[in-house]
Each structure stands twice: as C-alpha cells, then as structure tokens.
C-alpha positions as MATLAB code, in Angstrom:
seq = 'XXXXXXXXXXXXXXXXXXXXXXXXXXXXXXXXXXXXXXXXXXXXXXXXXXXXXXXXXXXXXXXXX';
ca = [
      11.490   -1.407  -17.612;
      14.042    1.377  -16.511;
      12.744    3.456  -13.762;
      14.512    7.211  -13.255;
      14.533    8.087  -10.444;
      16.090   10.328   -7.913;
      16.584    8.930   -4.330;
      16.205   11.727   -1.232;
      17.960   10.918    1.524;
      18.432   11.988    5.491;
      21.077   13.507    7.151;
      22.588   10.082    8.141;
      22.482    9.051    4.313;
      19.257    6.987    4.943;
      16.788    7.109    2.163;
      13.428    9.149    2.499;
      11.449    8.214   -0.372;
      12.072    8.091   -4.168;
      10.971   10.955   -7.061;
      10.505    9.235  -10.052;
       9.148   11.012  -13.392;
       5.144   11.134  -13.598;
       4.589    9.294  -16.721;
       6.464    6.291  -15.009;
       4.368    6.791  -11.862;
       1.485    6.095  -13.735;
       2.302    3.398  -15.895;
       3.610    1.617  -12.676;
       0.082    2.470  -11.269;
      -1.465    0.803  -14.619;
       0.491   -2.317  -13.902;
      -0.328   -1.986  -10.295;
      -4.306   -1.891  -10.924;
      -4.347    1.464   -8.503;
      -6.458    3.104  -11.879;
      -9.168    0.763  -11.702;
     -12.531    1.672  -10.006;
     -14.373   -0.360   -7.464;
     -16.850   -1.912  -10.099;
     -13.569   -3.162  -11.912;
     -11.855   -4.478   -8.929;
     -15.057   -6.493   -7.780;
     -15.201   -7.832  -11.679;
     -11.197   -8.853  -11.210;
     -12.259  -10.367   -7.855;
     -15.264  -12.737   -9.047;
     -12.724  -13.386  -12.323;
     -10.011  -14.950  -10.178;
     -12.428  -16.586   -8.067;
     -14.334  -18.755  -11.301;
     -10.804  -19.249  -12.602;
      -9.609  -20.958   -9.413;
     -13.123  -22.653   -8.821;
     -12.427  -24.224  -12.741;
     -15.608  -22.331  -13.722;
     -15.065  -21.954  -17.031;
     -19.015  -21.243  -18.233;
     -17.560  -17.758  -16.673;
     -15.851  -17.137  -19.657;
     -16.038  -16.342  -23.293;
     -13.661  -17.677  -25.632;
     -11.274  -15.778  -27.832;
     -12.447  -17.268  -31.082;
     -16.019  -15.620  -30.226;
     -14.486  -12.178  -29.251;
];
C-alpha cells in the first residue's frame, strides 16, 4: 500500500504531522480496527482469548458457514 502524503514541517525543518488523503485515512483506520464499536471490540477480545486458551468449541467451522 502507497500512502500520499504531504509532510508539514517547523521552522527548523522538523516534521509536525503528516496530511494524507481521506480515503487512505480511513482505510488505514479499517486496518487499524479504530471503526469498530465497543460491542465489536469486546467480541475481538473474548475471540483472541478462546483462540489462545485452544477453545475451539468457540468457533464455527468454515464448511458450516
């Protein structure tokens, strides 16, 4: 992924913060997991936990989906 981007800087050359395009800001967020709501997070949260626990009842399988 290619990021544009425009890089503001201080007096001293020093950079400030970075501008990049909006539709890149939010895929970055997708990726990131910043879109998901509390509910979702706390589902993400339990999933990692049964997955490093070795529950697998937790789980469906793909075939079934």
């Amino acid at each position: 992924m290619e990021i544009r981007k425009k890089i503001v800087v201080d007096e001293q050359g020093n950079p400030l913060e970075v501008i990049i395009p909006w539709d890149q800001f939010q895929h970055v967020a997708e990726l990131l997991g910043w879109d998901l709501d509390d509910e979702a997070r706390k589902d993400l949260k339990q999933a990692r936990e049964d997955r490093t626990r070795g529950k697998r009842e937790a789980f469906i399988d793909l075939d079934s989906l």
